[in-house]
C-alpha positions as a Markdown table, in Angstrom:
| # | Residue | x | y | z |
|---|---|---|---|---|
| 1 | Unk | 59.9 | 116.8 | 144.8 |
| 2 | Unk | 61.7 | 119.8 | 145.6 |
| 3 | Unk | 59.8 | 123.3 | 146.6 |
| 4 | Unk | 56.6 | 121.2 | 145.8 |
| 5 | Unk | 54.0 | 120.8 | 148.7 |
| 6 | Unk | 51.0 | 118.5 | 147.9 |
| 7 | Unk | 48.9 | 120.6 | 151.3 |
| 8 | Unk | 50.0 | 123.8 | 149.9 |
| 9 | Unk | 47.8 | 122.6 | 146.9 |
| 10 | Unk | 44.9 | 121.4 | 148.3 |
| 11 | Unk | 44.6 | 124.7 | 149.8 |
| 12 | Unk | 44.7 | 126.8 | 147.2 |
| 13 | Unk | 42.4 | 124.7 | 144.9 |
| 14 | Unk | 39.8 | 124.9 | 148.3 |
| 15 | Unk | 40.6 | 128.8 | 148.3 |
| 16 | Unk | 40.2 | 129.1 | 144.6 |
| 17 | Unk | 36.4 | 127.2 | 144.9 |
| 18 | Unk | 35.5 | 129.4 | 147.9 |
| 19 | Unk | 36.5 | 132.7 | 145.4 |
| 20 | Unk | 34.4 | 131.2 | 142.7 |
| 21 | Unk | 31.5 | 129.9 | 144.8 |
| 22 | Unk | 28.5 | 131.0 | 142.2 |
| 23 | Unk | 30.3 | 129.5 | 139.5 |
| 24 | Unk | 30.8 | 126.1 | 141.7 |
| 25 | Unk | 27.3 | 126.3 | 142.8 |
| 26 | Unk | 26.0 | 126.3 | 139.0 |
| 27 | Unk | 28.0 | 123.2 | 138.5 |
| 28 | Unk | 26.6 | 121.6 | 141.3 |
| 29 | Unk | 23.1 | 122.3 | 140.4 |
| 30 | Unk | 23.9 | 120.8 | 136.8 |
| 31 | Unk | 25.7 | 117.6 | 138.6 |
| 32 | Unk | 22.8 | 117.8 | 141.0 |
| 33 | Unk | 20.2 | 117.4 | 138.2 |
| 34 | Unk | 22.2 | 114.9 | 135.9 |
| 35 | Unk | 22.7 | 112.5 | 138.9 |
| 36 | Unk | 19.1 | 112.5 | 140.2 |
| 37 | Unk | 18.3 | 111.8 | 136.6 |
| 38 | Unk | 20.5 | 109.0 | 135.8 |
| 39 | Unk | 20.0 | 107.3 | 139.3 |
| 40 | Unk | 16.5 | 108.7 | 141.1 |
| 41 | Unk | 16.2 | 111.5 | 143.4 |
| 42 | Unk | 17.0 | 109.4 | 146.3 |
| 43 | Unk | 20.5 | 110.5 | 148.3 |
| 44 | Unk | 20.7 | 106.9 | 150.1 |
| 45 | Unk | 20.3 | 104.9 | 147.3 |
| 46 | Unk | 22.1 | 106.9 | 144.4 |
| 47 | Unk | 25.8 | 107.3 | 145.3 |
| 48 | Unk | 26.2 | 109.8 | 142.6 |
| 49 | Unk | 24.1 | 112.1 | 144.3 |
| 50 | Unk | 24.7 | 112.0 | 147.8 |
| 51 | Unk | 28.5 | 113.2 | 146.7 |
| 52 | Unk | 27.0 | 115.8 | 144.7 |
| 53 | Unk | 25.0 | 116.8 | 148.1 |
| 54 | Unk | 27.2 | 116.6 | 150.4 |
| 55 | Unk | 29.5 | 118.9 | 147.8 |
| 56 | Unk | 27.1 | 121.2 | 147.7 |
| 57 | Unk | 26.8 | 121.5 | 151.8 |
| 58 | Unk | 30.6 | 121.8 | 151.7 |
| 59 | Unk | 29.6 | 124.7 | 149.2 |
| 60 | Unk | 27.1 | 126.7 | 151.8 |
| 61 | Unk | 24.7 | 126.1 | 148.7 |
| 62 | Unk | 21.1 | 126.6 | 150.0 |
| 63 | Unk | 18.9 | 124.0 | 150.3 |
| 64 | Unk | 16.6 | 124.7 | 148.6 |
| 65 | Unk | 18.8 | 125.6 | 145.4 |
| 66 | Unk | 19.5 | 121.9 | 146.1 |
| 67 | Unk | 15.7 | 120.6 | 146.3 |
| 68 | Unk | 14.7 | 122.3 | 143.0 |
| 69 | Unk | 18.1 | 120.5 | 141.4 |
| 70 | Unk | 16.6 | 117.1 | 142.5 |
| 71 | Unk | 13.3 | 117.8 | 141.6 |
| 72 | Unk | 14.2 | 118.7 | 138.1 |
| 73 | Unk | 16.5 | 115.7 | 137.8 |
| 74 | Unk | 13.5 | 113.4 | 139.0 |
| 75 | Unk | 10.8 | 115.0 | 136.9 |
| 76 | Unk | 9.2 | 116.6 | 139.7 |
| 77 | Unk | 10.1 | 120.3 | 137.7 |
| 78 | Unk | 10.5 | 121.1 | 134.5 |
| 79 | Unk | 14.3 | 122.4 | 133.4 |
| 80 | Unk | 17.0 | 122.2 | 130.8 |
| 81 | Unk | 18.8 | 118.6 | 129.7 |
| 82 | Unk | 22.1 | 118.3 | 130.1 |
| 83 | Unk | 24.4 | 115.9 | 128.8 |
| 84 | Unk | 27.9 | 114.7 | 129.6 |
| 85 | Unk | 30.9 | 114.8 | 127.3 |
| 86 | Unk | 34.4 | 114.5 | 127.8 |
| 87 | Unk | 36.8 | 116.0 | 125.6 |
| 88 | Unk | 40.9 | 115.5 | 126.0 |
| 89 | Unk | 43.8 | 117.1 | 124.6 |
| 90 | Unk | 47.2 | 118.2 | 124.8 |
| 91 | Unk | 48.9 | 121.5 | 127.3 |
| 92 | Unk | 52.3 | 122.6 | 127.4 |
| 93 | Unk | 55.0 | 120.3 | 126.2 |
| 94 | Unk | 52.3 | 117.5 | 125.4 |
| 95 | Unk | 51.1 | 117.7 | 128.8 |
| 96 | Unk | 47.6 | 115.6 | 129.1 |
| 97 | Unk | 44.6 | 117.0 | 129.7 |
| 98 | Unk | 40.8 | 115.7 | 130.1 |
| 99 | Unk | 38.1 | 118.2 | 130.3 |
| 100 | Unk | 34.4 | 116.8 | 131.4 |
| 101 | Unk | 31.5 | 119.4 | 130.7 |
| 102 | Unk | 28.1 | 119.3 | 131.0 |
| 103 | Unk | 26.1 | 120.9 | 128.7 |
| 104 | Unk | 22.6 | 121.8 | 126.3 |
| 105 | Unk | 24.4 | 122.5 | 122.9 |
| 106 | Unk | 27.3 | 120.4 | 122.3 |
| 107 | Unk | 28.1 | 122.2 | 119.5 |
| 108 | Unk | 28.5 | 125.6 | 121.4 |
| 109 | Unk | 30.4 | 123.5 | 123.6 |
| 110 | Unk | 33.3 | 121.7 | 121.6 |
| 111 | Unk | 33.8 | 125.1 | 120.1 |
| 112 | Unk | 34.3 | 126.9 | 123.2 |
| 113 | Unk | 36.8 | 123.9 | 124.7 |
| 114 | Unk | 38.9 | 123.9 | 121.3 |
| 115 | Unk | 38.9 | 127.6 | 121.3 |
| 116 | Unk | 40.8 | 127.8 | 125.2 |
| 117 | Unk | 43.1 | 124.7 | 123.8 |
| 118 | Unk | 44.5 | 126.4 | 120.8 |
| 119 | Unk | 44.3 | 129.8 | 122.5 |
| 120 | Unk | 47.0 | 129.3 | 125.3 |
| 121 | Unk | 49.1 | 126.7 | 123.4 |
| 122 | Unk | 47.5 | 123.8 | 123.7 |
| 123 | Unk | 45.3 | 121.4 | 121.1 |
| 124 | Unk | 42.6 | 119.1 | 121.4 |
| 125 | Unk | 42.8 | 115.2 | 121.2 |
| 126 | Unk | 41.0 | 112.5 | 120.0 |
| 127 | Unk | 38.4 | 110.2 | 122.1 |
| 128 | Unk | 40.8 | 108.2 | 124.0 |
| 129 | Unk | 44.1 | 109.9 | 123.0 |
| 130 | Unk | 45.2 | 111.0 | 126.7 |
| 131 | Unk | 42.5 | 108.8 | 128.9 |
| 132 | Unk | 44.9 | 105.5 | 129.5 |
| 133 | Unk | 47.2 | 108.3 | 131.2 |
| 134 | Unk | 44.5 | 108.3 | 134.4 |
| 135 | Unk | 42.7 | 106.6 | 136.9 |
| 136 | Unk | 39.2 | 106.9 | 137.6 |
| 137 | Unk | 39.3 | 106.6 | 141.2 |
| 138 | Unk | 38.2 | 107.4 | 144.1 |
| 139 | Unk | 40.9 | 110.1 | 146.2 |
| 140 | Unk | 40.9 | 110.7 | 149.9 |
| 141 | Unk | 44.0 | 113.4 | 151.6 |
| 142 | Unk | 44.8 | 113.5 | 155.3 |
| 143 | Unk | 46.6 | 115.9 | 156.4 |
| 144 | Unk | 50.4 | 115.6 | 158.2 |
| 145 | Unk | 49.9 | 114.3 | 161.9 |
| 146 | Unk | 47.4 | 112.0 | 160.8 |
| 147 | Unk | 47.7 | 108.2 | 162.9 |
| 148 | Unk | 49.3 | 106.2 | 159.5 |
| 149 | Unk | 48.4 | 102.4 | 161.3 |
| 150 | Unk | 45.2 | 103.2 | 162.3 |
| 151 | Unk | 44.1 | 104.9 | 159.4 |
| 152 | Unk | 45.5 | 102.2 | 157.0 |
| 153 | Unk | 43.6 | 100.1 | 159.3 |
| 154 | Unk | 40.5 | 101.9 | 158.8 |
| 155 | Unk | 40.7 | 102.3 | 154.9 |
| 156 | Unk | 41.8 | 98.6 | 153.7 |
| 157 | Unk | 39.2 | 97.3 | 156.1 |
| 158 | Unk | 36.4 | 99.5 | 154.4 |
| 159 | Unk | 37.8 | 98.3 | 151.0 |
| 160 | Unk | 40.3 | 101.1 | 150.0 |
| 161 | Unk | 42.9 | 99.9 | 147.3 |
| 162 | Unk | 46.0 | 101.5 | 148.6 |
| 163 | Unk | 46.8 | 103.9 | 151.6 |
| 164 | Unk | 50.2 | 106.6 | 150.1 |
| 165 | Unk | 52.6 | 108.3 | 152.4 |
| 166 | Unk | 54.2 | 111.4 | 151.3 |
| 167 | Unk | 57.4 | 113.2 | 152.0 |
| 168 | Unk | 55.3 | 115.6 | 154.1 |
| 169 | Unk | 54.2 | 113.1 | 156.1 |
| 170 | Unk | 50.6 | 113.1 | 154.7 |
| 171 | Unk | 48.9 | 110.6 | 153.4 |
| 172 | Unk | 46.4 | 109.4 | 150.5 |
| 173 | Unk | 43.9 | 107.0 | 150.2 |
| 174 | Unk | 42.8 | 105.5 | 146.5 |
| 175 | Unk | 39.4 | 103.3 | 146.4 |
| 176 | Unk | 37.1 | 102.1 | 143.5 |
| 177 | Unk | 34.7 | 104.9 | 142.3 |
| 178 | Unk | 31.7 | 103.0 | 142.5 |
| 179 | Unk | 32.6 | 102.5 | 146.5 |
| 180 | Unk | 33.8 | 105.7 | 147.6 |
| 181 | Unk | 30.7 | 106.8 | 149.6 |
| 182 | Unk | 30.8 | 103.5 | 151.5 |
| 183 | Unk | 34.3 | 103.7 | 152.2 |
| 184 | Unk | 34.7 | 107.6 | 152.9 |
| 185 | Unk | 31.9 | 107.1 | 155.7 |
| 186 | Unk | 33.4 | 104.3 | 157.4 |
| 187 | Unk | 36.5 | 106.1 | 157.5 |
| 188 | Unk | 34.9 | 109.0 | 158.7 |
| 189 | Unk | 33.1 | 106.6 | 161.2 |
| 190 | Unk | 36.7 | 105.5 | 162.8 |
| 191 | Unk | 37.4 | 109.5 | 163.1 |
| 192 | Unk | 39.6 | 110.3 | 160.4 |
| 193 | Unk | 38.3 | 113.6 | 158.4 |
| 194 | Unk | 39.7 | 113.9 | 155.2 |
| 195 | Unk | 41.2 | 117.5 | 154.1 |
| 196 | Unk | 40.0 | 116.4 | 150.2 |
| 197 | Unk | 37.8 | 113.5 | 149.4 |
| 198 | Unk | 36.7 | 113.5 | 145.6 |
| 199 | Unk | 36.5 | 111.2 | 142.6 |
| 200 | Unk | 38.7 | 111.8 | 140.1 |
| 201 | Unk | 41.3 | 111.1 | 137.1 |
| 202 | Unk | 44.3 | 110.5 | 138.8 |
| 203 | Unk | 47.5 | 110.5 | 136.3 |
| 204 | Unk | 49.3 | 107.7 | 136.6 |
| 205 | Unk | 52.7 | 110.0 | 136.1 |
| 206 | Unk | 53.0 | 114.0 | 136.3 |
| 207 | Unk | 55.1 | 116.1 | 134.9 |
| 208 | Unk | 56.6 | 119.2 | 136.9 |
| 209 | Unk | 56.0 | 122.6 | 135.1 |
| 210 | Unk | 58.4 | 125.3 | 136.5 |
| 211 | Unk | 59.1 | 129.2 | 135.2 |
| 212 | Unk | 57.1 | 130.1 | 132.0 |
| 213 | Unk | 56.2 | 126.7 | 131.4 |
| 214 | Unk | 53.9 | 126.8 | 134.4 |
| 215 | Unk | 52.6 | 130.0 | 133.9 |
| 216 | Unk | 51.5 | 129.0 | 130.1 |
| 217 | Unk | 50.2 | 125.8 | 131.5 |
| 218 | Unk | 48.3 | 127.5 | 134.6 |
| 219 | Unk | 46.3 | 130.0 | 131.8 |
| 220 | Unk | 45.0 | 126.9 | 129.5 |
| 221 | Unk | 43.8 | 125.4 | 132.5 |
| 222 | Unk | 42.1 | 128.4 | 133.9 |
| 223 | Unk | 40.9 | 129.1 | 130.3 |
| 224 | Unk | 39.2 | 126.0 | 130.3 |
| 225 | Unk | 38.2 | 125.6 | 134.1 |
| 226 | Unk | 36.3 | 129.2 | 133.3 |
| 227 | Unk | 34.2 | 128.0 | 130.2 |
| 228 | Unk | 30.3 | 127.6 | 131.7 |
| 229 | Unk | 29.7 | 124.0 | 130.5 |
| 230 | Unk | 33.0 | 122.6 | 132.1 |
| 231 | Unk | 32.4 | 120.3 | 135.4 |
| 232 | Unk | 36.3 | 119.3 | 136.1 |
| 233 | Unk | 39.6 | 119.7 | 134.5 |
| 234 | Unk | 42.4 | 116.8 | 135.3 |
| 235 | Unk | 45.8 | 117.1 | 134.0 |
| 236 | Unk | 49.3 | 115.6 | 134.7 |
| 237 | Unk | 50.7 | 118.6 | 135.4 |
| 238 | Unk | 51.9 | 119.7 | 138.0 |
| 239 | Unk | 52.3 | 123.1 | 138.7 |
| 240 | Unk | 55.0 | 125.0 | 140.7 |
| 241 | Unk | 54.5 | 128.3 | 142.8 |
């Protein structure tokens, strides 16, 4: 795709985290919490949460910050209950767009998310309405330079689903959710670091936004990625400098 660089990407969205590190640290504490909730308070046995550790290291989040999130999860501390809902909708030009928040007052919460849609052109969707668009997946980026046969090797051997070369000469590897601790660690294990590793809702298509399109499209999903309860934002999209 012309004047579009996937690296360029994946740099800004790391600078735009480091700008808003108190905002990503809160969201961390709340997927913190919810994980060691849903799965125990244990790291090694609750995949869930080890991500949500190891994000939260990546994050120069204090330890601590980190113990008390556990703790509260467990039941070891008393604190607020959170609950996950995803809401999707439409962008620019019908462009698809899931929004997962975690929150104490749903109610404060749906009217928050429709308030960003239909405040910078978008609207929201029914349950279900733009989901078959994406896959739940797990997402690992290595930067240009990267050995492609030996980290294929590497990935399909740990159980990764597909290994994707780009025009940049970088590549991507997609694995099952429920296995991307395992695999990411014996990838790491056979010395490949990856620039990005997350799980996500890949879209299955994107859409290039260019001129005032993008610029429309960047502001609903800033409007939304600014809203306190939201966790992530996925979209089809894809934006232009």
């Amino acid at each position: 795709m012309a004047g579009h660089s996937k690296w360029a990407n994946i740099k800004h969205k790391k600078a735009a985290t480091d700008a808003k590190r108190g905002k990503i640290w809160t969201r961390l504490i709340k997927e913190i919490t919810v994980a060691a909730r849903m799965g125990g308070g244990d790291a090694l046995t609750n995949p869930r949460l080890r991500l949500a550790v190891e994000k939260a290291a990546d994050a120069n989040m204090p330890k601590d910050n980190v113990t008390r999130a556990v703790q509260r999860g467990s039941g070891g501390l008393e604190g607020v209950n959170y609950e996950e809902i995803r809401y999707e909708g439409y962008g620019i030009n019908g462009a698809a767009i899931i929004v997962d928040c975690m929150t104490d007052n749903r109610v404060r919460t749906v009217a928050e998310v429709r308030h960003a849609f239909s405040k910078f052109g978008g609207n929201m969707g029914t349950e279900g309405s733009v989901a078959f668009l994406f896959q739940h997946c797990g997402q690992l980026f290595f930067a240009p330079g990267t050995n492609e046969d030996a980290l294929m090797e590497a990935a399909l051997e740990a159980g990764a689903e597909d290994v994707l070369a780009d025009e940049e000469g970088g590549f991507e590897v997609i694995c099952p959710p429920h296995e991307f601790a395992v695999i990411k660690d014996a990838i790491e294990k056979a010395g490949f670091k990856a620039d990005m590793a997350e799980i996500t809702m890949k879209p299955a298509t994107e859409t290039v936004f260019t001129g005032e399109d993008a610029l429309k499209m960047q502001k609903l999903l800033d409007a939304l990625e600014n809203l306190d309860d939201v966790q992530e934002v996925y979209t089809n999209a894809l934006i232009e400098d």
